[in-house]
C-alpha positions, 0 to 999 in steps of 0.5 A: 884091286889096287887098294889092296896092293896099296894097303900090302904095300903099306902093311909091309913099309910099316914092318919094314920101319919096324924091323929097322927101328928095332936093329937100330935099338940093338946096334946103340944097346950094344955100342953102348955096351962095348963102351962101357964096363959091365959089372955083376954085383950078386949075392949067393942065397944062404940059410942066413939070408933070411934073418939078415938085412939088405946090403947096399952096393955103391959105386963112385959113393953113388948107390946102385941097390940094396941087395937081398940073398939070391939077388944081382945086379948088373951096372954099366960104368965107364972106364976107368977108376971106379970105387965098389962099396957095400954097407952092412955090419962091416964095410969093404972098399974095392979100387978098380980100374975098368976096362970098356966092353970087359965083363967083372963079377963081384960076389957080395957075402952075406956077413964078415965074421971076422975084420979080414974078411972081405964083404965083396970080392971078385970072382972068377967068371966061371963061378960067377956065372953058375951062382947068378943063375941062381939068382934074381935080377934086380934094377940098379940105379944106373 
């Protein structure tokens, strides 16, 4: 009998340790998130995106992944200065000044038809969000 109140006893330190361990994991993920910017970056699906190729999104010069039509990405930055790039037929060069624990959504379009028009662009968080429902999450480098 008492090897059975040992063994409950054990079963339930081991939850116990489980339980901690994982509110602990969660506690650093959002610290770390509270301290660093959060940046969307997605492009829309479109009826082009198939005859198009992957744009490249970089940050600081440094590529964060090639985005397909209906896909996004989310990178946590440091505040501060950042640059937002994408490469493709025609290039766009954002300047940023983020803030800690801010959230900043970048719609990526799928072509420039014209020089004045923009590759990516910041978007309002409410448009943002219905259009990234409808995308794909996909790693960014970092």
């Amino acid at each position: 009998m008492k090897s059975i109140y040992f063994l409950i006893a054990a079963v339930s330190f081991c939850l116990g340790s489980a339980d901690v361990a994982a509110q602990d994991s969660v506690m650093t993920e959002k610290q770390e998130k509270n301290s660093k910017a959060i940046v969307y970056v997605y492009r829309a699906m479109s009826a082009e995106d198939g005859r198009q190729a992957r744009q490249e999104v970089y940050s600081d010069g440094k590529s964060l992944a090639k985005l397909g039509g209906g896909e996004y990405l989310i990178a946590l930055l440091a505040p501060g200065k950042h640059s937002l790039k994408a490469e493709g037929k025609d290039q766009s060069d954002l300047i940023l000044e983020l803030k800690a624990g801010e959230t900043y959504y970048f719609r990526l379009a799928s072509g420039g038809t014209a020089p004045a028009t923009p590759l990516l662009a910041q978007v309002p968080r409410e448009k943002a969000t219905v259009e990234i429902r409808q995308a794909a999450p996909i790693k960014a480098a970092r």
